[in-house]
C-alpha positions as CSV (number, residue, x, y, z in Angstrom):
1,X,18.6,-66.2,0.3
2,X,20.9,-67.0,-2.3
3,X,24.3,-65.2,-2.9
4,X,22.5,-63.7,-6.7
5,X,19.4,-62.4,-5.0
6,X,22.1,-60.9,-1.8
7,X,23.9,-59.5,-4.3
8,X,20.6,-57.6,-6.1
9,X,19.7,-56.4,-2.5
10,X,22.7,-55.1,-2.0
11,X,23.5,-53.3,-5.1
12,X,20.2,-52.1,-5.0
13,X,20.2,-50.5,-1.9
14,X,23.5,-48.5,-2.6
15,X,21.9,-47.3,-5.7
16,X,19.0,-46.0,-3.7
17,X,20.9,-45.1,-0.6
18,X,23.0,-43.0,-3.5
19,X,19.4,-41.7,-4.7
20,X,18.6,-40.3,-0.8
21,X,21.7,-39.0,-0.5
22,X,21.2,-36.5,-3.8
23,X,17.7,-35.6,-2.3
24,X,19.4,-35.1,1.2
25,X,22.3,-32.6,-0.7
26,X,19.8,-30.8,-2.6
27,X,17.8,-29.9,0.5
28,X,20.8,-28.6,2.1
29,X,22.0,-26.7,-0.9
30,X,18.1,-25.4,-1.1
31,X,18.9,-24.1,2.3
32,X,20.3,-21.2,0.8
33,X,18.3,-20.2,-1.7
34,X,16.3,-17.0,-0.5
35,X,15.5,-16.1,-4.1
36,X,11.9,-18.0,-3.3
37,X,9.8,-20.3,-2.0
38,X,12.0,-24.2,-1.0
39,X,9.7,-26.7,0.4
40,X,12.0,-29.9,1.4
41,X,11.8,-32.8,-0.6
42,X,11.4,-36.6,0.2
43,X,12.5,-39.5,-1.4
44,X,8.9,-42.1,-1.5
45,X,10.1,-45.4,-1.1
46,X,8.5,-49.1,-2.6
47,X,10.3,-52.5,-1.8
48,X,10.7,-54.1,-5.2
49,X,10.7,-58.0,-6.1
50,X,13.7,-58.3,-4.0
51,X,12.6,-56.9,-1.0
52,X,15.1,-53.8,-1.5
53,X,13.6,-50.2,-1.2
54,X,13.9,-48.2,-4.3
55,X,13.0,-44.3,-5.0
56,X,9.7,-44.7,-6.3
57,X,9.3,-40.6,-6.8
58,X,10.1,-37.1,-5.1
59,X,7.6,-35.1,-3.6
60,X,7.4,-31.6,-1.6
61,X,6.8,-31.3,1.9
62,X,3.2,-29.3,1.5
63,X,0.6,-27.8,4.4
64,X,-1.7,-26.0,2.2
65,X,-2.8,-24.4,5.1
66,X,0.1,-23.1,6.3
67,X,0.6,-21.7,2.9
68,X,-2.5,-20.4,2.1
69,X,-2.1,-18.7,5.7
70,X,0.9,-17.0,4.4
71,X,-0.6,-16.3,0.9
72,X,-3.2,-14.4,2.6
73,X,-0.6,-12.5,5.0
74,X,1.6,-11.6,2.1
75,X,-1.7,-9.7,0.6
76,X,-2.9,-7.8,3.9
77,X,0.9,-6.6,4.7
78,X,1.4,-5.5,1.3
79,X,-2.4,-3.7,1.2
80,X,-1.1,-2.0,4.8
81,X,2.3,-1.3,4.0
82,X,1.4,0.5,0.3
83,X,-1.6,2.5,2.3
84,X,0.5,3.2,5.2
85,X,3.3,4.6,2.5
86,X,1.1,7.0,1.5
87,X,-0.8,8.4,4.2
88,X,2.9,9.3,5.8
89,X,3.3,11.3,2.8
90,X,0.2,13.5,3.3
91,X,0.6,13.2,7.4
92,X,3.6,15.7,6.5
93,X,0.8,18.3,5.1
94,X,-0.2,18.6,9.1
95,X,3.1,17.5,10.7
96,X,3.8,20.3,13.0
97,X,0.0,20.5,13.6
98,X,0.5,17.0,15.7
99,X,2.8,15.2,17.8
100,X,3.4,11.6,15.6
101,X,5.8,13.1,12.6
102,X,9.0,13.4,13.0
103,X,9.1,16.5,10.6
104,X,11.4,19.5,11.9
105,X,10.1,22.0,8.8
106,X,8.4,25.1,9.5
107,X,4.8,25.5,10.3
108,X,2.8,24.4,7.4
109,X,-0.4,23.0,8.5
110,X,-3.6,25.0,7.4
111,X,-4.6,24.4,11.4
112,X,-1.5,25.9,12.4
113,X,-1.2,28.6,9.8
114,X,-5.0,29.5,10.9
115,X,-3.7,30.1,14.4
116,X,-1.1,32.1,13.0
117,X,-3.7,34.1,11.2
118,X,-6.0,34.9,14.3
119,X,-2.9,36.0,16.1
120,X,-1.8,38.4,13.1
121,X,-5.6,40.0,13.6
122,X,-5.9,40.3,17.2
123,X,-2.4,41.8,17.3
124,X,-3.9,44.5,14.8
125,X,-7.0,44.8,16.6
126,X,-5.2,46.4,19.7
127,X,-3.3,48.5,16.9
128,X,-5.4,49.1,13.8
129,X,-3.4,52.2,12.8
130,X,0.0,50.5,12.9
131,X,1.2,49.3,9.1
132,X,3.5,46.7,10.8
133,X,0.7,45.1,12.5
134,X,-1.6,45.1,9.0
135,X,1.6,43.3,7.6
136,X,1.8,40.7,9.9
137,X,-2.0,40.1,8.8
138,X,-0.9,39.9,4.9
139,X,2.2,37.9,5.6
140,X,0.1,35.3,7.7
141,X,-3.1,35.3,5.2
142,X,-0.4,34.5,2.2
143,X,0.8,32.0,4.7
144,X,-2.2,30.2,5.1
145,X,-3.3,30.1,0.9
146,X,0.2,29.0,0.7
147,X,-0.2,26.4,2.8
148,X,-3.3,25.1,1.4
149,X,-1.8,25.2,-1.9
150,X,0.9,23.2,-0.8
151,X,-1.3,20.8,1.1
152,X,-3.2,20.5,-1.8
153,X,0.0,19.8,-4.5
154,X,0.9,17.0,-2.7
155,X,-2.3,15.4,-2.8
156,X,-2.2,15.6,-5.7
157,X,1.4,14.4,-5.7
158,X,0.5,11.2,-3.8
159,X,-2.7,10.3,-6.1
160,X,-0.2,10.1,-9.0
161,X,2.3,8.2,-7.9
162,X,-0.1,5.8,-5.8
163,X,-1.8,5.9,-9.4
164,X,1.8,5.1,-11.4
165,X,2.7,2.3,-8.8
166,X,-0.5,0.6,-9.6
167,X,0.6,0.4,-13.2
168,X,3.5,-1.3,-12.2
169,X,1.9,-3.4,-10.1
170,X,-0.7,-4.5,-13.2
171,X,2.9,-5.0,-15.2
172,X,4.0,-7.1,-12.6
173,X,1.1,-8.9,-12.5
174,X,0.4,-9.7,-16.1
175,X,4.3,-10.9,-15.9
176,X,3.9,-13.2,-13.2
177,X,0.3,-15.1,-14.9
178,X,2.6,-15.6,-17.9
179,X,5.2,-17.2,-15.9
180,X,2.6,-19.1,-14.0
181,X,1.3,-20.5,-17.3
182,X,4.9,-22.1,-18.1
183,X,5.3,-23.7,-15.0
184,X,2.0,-24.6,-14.6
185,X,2.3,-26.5,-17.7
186,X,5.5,-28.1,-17.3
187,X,3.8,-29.7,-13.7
188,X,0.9,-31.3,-15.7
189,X,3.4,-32.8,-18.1
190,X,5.7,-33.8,-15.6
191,X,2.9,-35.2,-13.4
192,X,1.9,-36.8,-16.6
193,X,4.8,-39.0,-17.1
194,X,6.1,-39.5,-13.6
195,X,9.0,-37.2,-13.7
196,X,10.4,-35.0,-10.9
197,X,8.5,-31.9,-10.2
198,X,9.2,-30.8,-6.8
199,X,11.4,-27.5,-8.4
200,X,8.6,-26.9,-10.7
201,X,5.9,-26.9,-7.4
202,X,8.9,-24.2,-5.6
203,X,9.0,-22.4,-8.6
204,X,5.2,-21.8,-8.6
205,X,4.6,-21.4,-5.1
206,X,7.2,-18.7,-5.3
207,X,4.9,-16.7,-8.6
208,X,1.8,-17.3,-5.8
209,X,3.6,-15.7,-3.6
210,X,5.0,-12.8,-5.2
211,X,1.5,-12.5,-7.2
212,X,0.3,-11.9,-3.4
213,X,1.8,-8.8,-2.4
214,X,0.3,-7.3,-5.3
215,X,-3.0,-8.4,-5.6
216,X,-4.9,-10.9,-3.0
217,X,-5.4,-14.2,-4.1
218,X,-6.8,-17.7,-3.0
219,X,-6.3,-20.7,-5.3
220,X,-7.9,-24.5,-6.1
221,X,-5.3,-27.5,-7.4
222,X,-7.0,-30.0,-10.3
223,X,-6.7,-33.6,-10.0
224,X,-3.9,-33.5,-13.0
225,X,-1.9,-30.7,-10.5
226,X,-3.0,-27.6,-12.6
227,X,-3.9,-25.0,-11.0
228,X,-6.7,-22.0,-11.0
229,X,-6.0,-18.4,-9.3
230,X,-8.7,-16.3,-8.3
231,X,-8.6,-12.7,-6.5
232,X,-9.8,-12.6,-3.2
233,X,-12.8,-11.5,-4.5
234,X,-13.4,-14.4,-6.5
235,X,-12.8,-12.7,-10.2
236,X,-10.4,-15.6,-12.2
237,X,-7.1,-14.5,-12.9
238,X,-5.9,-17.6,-14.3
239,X,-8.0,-21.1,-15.4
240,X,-5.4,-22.8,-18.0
241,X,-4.8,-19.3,-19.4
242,X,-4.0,-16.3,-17.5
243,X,-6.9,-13.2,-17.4
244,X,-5.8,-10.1,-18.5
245,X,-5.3,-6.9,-15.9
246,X,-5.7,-3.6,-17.4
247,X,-6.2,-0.5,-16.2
248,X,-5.5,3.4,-17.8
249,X,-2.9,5.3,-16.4
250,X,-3.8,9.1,-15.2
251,X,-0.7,11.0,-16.3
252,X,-2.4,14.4,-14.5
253,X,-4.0,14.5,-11.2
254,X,-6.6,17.3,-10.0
255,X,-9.1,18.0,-7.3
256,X,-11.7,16.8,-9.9
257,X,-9.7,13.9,-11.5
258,X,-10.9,10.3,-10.7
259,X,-8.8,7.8,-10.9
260,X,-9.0,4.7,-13.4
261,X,-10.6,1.6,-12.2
262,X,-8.7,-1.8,-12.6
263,X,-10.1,-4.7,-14.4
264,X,-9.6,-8.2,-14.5
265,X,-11.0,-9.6,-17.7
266,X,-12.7,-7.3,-18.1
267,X,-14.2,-6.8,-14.8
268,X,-13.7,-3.6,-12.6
269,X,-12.1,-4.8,-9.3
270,X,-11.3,-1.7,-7.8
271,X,-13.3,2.0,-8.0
272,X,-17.3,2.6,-7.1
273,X,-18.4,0.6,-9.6
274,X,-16.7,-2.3,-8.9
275,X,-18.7,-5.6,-9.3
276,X,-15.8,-7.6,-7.2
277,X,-13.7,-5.4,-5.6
278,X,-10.2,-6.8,-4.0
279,X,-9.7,-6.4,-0.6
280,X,-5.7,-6.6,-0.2
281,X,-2.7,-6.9,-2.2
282,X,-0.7,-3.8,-2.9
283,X,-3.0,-2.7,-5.9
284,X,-5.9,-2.7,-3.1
285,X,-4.2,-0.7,-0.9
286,X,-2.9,2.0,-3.4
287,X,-6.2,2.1,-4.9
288,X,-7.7,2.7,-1.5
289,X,-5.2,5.8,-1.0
290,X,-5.9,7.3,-4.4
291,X,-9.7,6.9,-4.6
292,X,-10.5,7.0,-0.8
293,X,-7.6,8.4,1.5
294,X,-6.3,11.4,-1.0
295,X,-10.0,12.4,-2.2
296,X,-11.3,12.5,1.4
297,X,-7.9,14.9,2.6
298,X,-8.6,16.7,-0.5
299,X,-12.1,17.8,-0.1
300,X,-11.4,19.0,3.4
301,X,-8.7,21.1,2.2
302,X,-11.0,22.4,0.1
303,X,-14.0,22.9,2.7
304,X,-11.5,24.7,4.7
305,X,-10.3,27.4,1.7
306,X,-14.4,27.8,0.8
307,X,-14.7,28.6,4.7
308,X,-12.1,31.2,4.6
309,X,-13.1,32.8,1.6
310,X,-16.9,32.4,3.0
311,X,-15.4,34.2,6.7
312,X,-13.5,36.7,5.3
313,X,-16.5,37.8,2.8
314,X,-17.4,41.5,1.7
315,X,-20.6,42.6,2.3
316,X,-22.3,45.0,-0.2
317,X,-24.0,48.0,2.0
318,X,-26.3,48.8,-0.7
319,X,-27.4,45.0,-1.9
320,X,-26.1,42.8,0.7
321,X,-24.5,41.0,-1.8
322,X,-21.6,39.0,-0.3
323,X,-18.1,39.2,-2.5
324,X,-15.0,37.5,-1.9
325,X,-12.5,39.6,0.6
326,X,-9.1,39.2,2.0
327,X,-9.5,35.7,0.7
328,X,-10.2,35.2,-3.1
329,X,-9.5,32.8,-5.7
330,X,-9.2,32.5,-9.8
331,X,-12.0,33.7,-11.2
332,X,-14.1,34.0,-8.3
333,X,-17.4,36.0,-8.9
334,X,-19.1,35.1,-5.9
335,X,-18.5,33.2,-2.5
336,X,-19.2,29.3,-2.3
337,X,-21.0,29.3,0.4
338,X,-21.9,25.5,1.6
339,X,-20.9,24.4,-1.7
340,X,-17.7,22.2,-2.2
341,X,-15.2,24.0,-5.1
342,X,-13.6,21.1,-6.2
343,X,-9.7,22.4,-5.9
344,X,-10.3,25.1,-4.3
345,X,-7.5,24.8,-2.0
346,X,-5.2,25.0,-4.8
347,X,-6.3,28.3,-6.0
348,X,-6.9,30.3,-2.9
349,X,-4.9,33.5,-2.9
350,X,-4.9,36.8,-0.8
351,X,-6.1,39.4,-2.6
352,X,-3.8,41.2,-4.7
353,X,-6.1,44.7,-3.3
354,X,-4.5,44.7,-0.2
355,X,-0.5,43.5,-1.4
356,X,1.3,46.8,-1.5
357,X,3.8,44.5,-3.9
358,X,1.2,44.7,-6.6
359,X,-0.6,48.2,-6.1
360,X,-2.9,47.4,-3.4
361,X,-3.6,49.3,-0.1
362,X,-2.9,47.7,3.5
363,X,-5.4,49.7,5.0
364,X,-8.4,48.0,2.9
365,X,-8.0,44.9,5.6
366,X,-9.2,47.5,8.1
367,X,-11.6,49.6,6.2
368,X,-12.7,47.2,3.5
369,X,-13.6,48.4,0.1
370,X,-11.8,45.5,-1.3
371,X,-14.5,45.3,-4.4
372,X,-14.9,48.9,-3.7
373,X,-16.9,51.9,-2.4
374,X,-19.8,49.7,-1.5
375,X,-18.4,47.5,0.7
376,X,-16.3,49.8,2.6
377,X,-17.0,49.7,6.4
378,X,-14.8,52.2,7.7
379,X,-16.8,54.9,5.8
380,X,-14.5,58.0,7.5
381,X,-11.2,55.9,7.3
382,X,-10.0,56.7,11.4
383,X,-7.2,55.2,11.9
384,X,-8.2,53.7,15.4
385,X,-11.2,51.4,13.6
386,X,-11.3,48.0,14.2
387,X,-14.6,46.9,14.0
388,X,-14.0,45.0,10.5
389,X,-11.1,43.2,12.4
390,X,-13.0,42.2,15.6
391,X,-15.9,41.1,13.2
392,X,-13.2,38.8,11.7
393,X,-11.6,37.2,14.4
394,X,-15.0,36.8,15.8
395,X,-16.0,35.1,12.3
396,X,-13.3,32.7,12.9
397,X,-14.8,31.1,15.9
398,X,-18.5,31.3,14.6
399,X,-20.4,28.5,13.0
400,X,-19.7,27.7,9.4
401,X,-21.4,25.2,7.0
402,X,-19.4,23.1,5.7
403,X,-20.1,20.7,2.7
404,X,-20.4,16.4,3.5
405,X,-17.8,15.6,1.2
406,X,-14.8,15.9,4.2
407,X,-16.3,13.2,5.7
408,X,-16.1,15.8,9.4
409,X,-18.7,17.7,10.5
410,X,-21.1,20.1,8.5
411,X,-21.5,22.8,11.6
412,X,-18.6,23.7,12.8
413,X,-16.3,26.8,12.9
414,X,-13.2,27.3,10.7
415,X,-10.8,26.8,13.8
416,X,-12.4,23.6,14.9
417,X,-13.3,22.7,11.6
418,X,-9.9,23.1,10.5
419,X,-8.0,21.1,13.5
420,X,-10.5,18.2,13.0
421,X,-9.1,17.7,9.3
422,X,-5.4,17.5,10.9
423,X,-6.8,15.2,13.6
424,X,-8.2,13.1,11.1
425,X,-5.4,12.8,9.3
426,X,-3.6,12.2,12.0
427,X,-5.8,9.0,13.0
428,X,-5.5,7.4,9.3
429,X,-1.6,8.3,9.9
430,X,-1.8,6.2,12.9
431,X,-4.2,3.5,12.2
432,X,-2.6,2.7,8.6
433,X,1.0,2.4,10.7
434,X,0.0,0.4,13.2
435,X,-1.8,-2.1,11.0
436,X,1.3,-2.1,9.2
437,X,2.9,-3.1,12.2
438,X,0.3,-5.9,12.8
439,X,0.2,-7.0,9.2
440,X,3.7,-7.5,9.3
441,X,3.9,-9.6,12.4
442,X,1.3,-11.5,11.6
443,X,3.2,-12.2,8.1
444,X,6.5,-13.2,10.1
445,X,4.5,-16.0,12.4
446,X,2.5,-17.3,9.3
447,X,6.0,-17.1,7.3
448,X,8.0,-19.1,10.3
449,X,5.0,-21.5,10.7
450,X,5.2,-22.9,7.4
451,X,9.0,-22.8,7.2
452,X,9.0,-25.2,10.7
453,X,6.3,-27.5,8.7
454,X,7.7,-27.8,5.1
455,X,11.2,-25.8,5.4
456,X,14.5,-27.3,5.1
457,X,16.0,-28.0,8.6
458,X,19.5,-28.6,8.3
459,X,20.3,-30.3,11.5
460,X,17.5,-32.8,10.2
461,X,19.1,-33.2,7.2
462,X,22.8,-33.2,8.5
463,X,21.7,-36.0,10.7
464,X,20.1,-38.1,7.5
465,X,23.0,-37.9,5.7
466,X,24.6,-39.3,8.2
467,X,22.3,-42.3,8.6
468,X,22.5,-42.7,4.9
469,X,26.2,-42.7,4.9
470,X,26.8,-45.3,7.7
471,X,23.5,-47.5,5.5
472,X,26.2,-47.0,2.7
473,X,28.8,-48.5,4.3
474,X,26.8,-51.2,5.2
475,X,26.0,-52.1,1.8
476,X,29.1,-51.9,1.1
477,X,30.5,-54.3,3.5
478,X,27.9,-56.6,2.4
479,X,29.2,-56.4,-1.1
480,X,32.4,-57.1,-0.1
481,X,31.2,-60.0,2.1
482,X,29.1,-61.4,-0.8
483,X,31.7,-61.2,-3.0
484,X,34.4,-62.8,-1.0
485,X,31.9,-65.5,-0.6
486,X,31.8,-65.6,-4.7
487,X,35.6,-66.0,-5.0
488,X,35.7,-68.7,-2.3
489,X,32.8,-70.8,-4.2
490,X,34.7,-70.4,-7.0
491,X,37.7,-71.7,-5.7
492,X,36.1,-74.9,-4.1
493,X,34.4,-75.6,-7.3
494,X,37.8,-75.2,-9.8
């Protein structure tokens, strides 16, 4: 080899030995980035005419596996997490009524406050003259409507802000498809012309992942390095352009409201009629509390203030006509029998016929008459009857019908009836937290699984650089060997 071509090898390596060594820093500054998504990133090597090595490109450590694994695990934890959210919120409705919340407020559960009730009556039973005794009756009845009232607010409560959070989540959404679009540009061009685009691939793994939590995704690559994102249904959120997510906002949420679908260009995604609905992402598992979750609670809520207002009934003597009693509600003309009154639980209220507050008469829980001569029972008004209250407390344990909408049982009595909605609630309290639980483990391995394939290590690194620098100052040497030999050949020949 002649001195020239020594001297090409050896400037040539220091220049890509100078090359590594920016690749090696940048991986250990990339360390500590936890902004997003750092693959590490490798110098490709090609010996040139010379036989030196020179940086042909940089590309990314990739295991689309791994990633897709941790795409998918993003989506489920989120789906879990935003469900789980939720159904803690409405667990609180029957918190006393079970032994998993951690609430320390008073009785409010309608199982509990049922309970209360039966206690109040067979406390007057033994005492139907006493005015104490018929108080403790109106105090726990008002009780009860209030609780179910309350129940029934924050349903309603949790609908609207799982329905507000989905907004967000479209907004966030939309955003991230539009910065998708940039970045998946800028890798075709780049890829184009041979230039570096290992940040641009960090920079949309990151958008993939963050698009994840809120909506579940899987994703094909194009020979050129664009990329197409699909939901995990298979509707196209972005194929060169990004698809538009929409979906109305609900600004007021009743026992009768139904919440807006979502689309994706177009096509409903979430709601009954959806023609591909997602399965996880945060936006599935919000929609899954407002239109599944919330509207199941509510309707036994409901089914449980129709069965008191069913139980505690008046019964016309001349007709047989039944008429609501100790329990009524707004605008009530008749009972509802096995029909489901859609909010009914949020209008329940004792009558104001036996409130001494607003002109009513104690004694009418005893006697009846509530709706007035006809339906009295207690036709000579003795003090000592309590026939009406045994008849009620006996009503409580007796068989109701209830309506299918509750998703429970449709023959059952109030009390049972009424601890198998807190039971039930109790079970989607549990499962939705412990498959948060398992979600989120699951995320953590898949997370650390494709860090320990394509993550920076920085003892690897540390140790490169080191190799690189003691390569450098071999190069160097030879430099200053080679060019010592130049001055020398010089000399001989002056």
């Amino acid at each position: 080899m002649s001195l020239s071509n020594a001297w090409d090898v050896a400037t040539t390596s220091l220049a890509t030995n100078a090359g590594l060594t920016s690749i090696v820093s940048r991986n250990i500054a990339n360390a500590q980035n936890s902004s997003g998504y750092v693959s590490t990133k490798v110098g490709n090597l090609v010996t040139g005419l010379n036989g030196a090595a020179t940086i042909a490109s940089i590309s990314d450590l990739a295991n689309a596996t791994l990633f897709n694994s941790m795409l998918s695990s993003t989506s489920a934890t989120a789906a879990s997490q935003a469900l789980s959210d939720g159904v803690t919120r409405l667990q609180q409705t029957v918190g006393d009524a079970t032994s998993t919340s951690s609430s320390t407020t008073a009785a409010q559960s309608p199982s509990t406050l049922l309970q209360a009730l039966n206690t109040a009556l067979q406390t007057y039973s033994s005492s139907p003259g006493s005015a104490s005794a018929a108080a403790g009756v109106l105090s726990a009845a008002q009780n009860l409507a209030g609780g179910l009232d309350s129940a029934s607010a924050s349903v309603a409560s949790v609908r609207g802000t799982a329905d507000q959070a989905m907004v967000n989540s479209i907004a966030t959404i939309n955003s991230l498809l539009s910065q998708f679009q940039t970045v998946n540009t800028a890798i075709v061009k780049g890829a184009a012309t041979g230039a570096d685009i290992s940040d641009a691939l960090d920079q949309r793994d990151t958008i993939l992942q963050n698009l994840s939590k809120q909506i579940g995704i899987t994703t094909t690559t194009n020979s050129n390095g664009s990329m197409a994102i699909y939901t995990d249904s298979g509707a196209t959120l972005f194929d060169v352009t990004p698809r538009s997510v929409t979906m109305a906002p609900t600004t007021t949420f009743t026992a009768a409201t139904s919440g807006a679908a979502v689309y994706v260009d177009g096509v409903p995604v979430t709601g009954a009629n959806a023609v591909m609905p997602i399965q996880s992402g945060a936006l599935a598992g919000l929609a899954t509390l407002r239109d599944n979750v919330s509207v199941q609670y509510q309707a036994q809520l409901d089914s449980i203030a129709g069965g008191l207002v069913n139980t505690f009934a008046e019964t016309n003597s001349s007709t047989g006509a039944q008429a609501p009693g100790l329990f009524t509600y707004f605008g009530a003309t008749s009972v509802p029998g096995s029909s489901l009154v859609a909010g009914l639980a949020g209008e329940i209220k004792v009558s104001s016929a036996v409130d001494p507050s607003q002109g009513g008469s104690l004694n009418l829980i005893r006697d009846g008459g509530i709706n007035g001569s006809a339906y009295v029972q207690n036709t000579t008004g003795a003090a000592g009857y309590s026939a009406a209250i045994q008849k009620d407390i006996g009503a409580l344990s007796g068989t109701v019908i209830f309506p299918s909408a509750g998703g429970l049982t449709t023959s059952s009595s109030l009390t049972d009836y009424t601890a198998s909605s807190a039971s039930w609630l109790d079970g989607q309290y549990q499962a939705a937290s412990n498959q948060a639980s398992y979600q989120s483990t699951l995320l953590s391995q898949a997370t650390q699984a494709l860090s320990n394939a394509t993550g920076v290590n920085i003892d690897a690194q540390m140790s490169k650089m080191l190799d690189l620098e003691n390569s450098y100052q071999a190069s160097a040497k030879l430099i200053s060997t080679i060019n010592t030999m130049f001055g020398a050949l010089l000399q001989a020949v002056a």
